[in-house]
C-alpha positions in Angstrom: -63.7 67.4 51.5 -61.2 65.5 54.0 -60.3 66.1 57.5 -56.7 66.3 56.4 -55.3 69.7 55.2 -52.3 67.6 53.7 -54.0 64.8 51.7 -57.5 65.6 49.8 -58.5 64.0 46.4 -59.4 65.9 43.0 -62.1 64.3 40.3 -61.2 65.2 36.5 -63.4 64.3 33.6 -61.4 62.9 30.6 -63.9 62.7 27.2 -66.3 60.6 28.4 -64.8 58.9 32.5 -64.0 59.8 35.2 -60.8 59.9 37.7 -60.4 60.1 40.6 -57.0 61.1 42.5 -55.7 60.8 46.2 -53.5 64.2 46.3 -50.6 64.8 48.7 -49.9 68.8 49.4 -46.3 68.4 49.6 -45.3 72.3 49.8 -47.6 75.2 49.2 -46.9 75.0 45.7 -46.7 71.3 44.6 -49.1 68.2 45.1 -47.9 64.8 44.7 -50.6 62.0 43.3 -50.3 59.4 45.9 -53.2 56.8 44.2 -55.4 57.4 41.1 -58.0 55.1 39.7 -59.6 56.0 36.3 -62.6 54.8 34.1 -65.6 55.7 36.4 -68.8 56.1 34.5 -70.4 58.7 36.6 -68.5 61.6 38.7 -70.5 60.2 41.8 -68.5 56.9 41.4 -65.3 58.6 41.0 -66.5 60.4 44.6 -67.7 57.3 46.2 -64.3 55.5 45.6 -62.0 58.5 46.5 -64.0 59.0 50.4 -63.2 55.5 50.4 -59.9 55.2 49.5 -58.5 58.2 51.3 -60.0 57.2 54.6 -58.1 53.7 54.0 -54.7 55.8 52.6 -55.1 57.9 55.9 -55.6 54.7 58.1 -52.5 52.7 56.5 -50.3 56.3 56.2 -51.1 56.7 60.4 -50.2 52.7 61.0 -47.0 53.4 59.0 -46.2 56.5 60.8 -46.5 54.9 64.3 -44.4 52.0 63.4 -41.8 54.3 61.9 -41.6 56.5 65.3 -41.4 53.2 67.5 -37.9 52.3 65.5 -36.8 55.9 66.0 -37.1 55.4 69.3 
């Protein structure tokens, strides 16, 4: 679905929504909800927002990740 091996999302139906959640792998057993966002009428909804958000989670995560490296250094 993503680019990234370590953050993906996962779409659940609960009775009669959807949710969507933005999944970290943090080992090869665990997976750590970063972001979730429930009440979607349709499963393409729930698809639509997680591409979206993930690619925004992946460009803030990468910003974060730079800034943290330039104090290290």
């Amino acid at each position: 679905m993503s680019i990234s091996k370590k953050y993906d999302f996962q779409i659940s139906e609960e009775k009669d929504t959807w949710r969507a959640d933005i999944v970290r792998r943090a080992s090869s057993k665990k997976t750590v909800i970063s972001k979730t966002q429930a009440g979607f009428k349709s499963e393409a909804d729930a698809v639509e927002w997680a591409k979206k958000e993930l690619a925004l989670f992946l460009q803030k995560q990468s910003a974060r990740n730079k800034r943290q490296a330039e104090k290290r250094s």
